[in-house]
C-alpha positions, 0 to 999 in steps of 0.5 A: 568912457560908455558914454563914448562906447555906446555912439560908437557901438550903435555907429558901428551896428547900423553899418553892418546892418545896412551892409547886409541889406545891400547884398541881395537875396540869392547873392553870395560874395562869391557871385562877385567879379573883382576886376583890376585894371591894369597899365597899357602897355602903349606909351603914353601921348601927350595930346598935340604934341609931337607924341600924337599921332594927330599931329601929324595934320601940321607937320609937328612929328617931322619937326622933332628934331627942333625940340632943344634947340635955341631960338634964332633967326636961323633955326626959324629960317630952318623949321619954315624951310623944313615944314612949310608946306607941311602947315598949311595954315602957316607956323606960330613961334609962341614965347611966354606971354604972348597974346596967341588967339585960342582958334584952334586949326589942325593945319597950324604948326605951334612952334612952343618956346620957353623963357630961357628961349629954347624950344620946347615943342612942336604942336598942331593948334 
């Protein structure tokens, strides 16, 4: 049982040894700052959805109202009506495994729909 003492001990000496070289001279754990951060009290964005404020460039937060609806030909015809002009660069509806190109534009309304066909999210991209 020494025998696994004395790595342990050495192991244990050369820590503290080398915590006491690190602490310079003059210096006291006093001269330290702990500084704990701490929670924002923003809420939290999820970037280029209808939570970010730089959605805005596509129309995404005024479509809001969209969110959980059920895709149809109707509720297209209303989201086009409704933010149109507001994406200049048009307006994707993206189901699941859709090929989409990865240019990412401002200007663009993606309309993000899931498997059950409901909508999900609006974002600019």
């Amino acid at each position: 049982m020494s025998i696994a003492v004395k790595p342990l001990a050495l192991a244990l000496a050369s820590c503290l040894a080398l915590a006491a070289c690190n602490q310079q001279a003059g210096e006291s754990e006093d001269d330290f700052e702990i500084v704990v951060p701490t929670a924002s009290p923003t809420p939290a964005v999820e970037p280029g959805t209808v939570t970010d404020p730089a959605a805005s460039t596509c129309g995404a937060p005024d479509g809001a109202e969209f969110v959980g609806q059920t895709d149809t030909p109707e509720v297209r015809d209303r989201i086009t009506a409704a933010l149109g002009e507001k994406a200049p660069a048009g307006i994707r509806f993206v189901t699941p495994n859709d090929v989409v190109t990865m240019d990412n534009r401002a200007d663009r309304l993606n309309v993000m729909i899931d498997t059950t066909g409901v909508i999900r999210d609006l974002r600019c991209g």
